[in-house]
N, C-alpha and C positions, 0 to 999 in steps of 0.2 A: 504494500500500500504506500502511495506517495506521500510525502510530508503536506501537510495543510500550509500554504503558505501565506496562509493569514497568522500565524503563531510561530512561523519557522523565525532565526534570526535572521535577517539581512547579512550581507558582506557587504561592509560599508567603504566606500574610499574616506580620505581624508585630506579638505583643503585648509592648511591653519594659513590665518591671515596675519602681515607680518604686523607690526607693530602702526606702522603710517597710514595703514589705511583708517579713513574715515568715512568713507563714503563707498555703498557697495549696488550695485545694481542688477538687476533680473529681469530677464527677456525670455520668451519662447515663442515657440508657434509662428514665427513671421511668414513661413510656408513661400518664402522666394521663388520665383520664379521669371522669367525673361515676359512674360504677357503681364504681367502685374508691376508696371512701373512706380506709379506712384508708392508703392508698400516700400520697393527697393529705394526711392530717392527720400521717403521720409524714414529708414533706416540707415542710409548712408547719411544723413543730415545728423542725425542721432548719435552715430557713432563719430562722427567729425566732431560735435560740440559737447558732449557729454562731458562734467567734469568729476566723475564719478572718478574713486583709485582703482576702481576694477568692475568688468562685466561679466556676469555669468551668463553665457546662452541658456538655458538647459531644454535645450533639445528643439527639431521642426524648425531649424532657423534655412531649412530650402525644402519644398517642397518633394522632392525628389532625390537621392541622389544612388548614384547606380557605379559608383567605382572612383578612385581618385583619378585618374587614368580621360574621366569625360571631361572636367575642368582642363585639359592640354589643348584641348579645340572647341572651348565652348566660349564664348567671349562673354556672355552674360555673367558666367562662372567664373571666369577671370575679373570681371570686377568686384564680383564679391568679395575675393579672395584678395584683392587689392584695398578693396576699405577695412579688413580684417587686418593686413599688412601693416594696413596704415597706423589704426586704433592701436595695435600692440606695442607700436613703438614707443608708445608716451604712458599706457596705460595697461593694466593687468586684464587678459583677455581669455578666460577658460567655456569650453563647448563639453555636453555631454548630448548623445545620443538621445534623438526621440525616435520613434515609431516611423517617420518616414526618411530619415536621415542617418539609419545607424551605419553603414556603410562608409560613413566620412571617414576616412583612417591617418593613421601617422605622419604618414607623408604630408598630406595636406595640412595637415593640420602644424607641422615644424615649417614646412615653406612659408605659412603666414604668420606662425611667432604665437602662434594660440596653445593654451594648455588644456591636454586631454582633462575630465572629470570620469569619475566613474558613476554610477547609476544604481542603486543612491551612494550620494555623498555627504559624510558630515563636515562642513563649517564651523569652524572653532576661532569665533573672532573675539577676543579678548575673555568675557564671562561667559559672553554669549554660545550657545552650539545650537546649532539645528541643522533639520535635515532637505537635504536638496536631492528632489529627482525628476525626471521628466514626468512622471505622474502615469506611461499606458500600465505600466505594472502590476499598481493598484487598483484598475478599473477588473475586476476578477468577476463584475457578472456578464462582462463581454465572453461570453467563453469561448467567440467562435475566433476572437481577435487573441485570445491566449494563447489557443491554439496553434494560431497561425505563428505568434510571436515565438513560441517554444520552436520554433523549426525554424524561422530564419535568424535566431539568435546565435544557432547550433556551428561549432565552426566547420562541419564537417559543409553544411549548405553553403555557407558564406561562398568556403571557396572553391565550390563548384560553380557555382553562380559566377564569382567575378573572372571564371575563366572562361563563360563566354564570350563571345563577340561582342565588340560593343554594340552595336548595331540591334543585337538581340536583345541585349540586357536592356537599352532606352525604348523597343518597342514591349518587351514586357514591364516595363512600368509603365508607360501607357497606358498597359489596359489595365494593370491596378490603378492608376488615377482617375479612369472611367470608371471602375466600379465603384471605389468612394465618394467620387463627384454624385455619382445618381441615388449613393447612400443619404449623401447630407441634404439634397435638393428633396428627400421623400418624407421628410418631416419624421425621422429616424429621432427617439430619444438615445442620445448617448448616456453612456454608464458614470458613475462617479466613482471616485476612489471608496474603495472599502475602509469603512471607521476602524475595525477590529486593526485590521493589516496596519492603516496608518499608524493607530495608536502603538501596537506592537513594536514601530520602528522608531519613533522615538523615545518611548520604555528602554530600545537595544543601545541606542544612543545615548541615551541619557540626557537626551535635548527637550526643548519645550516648544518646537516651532518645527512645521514640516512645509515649505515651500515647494510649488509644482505646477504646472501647464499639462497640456492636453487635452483638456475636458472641454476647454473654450467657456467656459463657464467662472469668469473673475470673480473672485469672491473671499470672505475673510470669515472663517467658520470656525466657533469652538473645537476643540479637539482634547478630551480630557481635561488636563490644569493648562493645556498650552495653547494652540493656535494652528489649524490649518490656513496659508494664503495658497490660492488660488491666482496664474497669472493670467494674465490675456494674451488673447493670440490677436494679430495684427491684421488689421483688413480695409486697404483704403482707396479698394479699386471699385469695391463691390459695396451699398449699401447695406446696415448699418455699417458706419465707417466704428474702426478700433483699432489703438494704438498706446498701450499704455506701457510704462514702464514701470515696476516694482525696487522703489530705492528705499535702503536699509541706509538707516546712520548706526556709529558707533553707540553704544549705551539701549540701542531698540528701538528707537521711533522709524517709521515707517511712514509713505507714503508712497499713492502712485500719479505719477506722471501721466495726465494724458495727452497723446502727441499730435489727436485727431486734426486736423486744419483750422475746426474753429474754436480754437483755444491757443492759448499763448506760452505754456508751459516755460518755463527758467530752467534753465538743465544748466 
């Protein structure tokens, strides 16, 4: 019988923050892509003026991605990887995998100066700990999306997968982006994180705050004695427009940024 893994422990990574940071920020979900300009020019505005000491992706920051290998001839993907470039020069830049991005690997991820996270990860910034993950993990009543997720997590798929052609690899994700597209447009309720699992992980942790994306559902929810936040994913091509950023000060206060057009946000 398999572990339950609403009660199993995590394997957690670990980002300790150094001492100068004061200001720490969180994104997810921006789902990049070359037909969605506006999303990419108010995230490349974003990371140009942010005066945040560090960004956390965690996770879906491209909608797609299908091998480090497609950025060599994708020019869209080349400028992401170029305001990525950019941002890390001045400031602390870490990405973890989401659900349509896990694929992003090493290579890429050293060419632009960004630091891998693990999934989940604990933050240890001064008193503070909590937990950081992309969040499809904990959605456990999707079972048909666990499923799916146990198999391409597997290294044995990975790299058979990225030893296709490329050519293959971008037209089968194609038709996984049709199939989700006709998921979201069908008035499909998506799943939440599981309370028990959450709570479980930071019980393992020993933290009081569990930070995550995926759900598309921003939100700041009790979680036992601590705190689930919820981030936004970013949407500014498509109505309702959303863009918000999740920025942490030193000591706990929190707030989010919203980057939508008509609003004037201070970063």
């Amino acid at each position: 019988m398999s572990a339950d893994p609403r009660t199993t422990a995590p394997t957690l990574g670990r980002l300790t923050a150094p001492a100068a940071w004061q200001t720490v920020d969180l994104i997810s979900d921006l789902h990049l892509q070359a037909s969605e300009t506006a999303t990419f020019e108010a995230w490349r505005d974003y990371m140009a003026r942010t005066t945040a000491d560090a960004v956390l992706i965690l996770g879906d920051l491209f909608e797609v991605w299908v091998g480090d290998d497609a950025a060599e001839s994708d020019p869209f993907l080349q400028s992401c990887a170029q305001v990525l470039r950019q941002t890390a020069q001045r400031l602390h830049v870490a990405f973890m995998p989401g659900n349509r991005d896990f694929l992003v690997g090493p290579a890429f991820l050293s060419d632009c100066g960004v630091h891998a996270l693990s999934d989940p990860c604990l933050l240890q910034w001064g008193a503070q700990r909590m937990v950081l993950s992309h969040g499809d993990a904990l959605c456990l009543d999707d079972r048909a999306y666990q499923a799916f997720r146990q198999q391409v997590r597997s290294a044995d798929w990975q790299t058979e997968f990225l030893a296709k052609p490329l050519h293959e690899r971008l037209a089968l994700a194609r038709a996984m982006r049709t199939q989700s597209e006709s998921q979201k447009y069908s008035g499909a309720v998506y799943a939440d994180a599981d309370a028990i699992m959450a709570l479980n992980w930071l019980h393992a942790a020993g933290a009081n705050r569990l930070v995550h994306g995926h759900t598309h559902q921003p939100a700041d929810h009790p979680l036992g004695t601590g705190l689930r936040h919820v981030l936004s994913d970013w949407s500014l091509d498509h109505a309702p427009h959303r863009a918000q950023v999740f920025r942490m000060q030193r000591g706990g206060d929190f707030t989010r940024l919203d980057l939508t057009p008509t609003t004037n946000s201070t970063l």
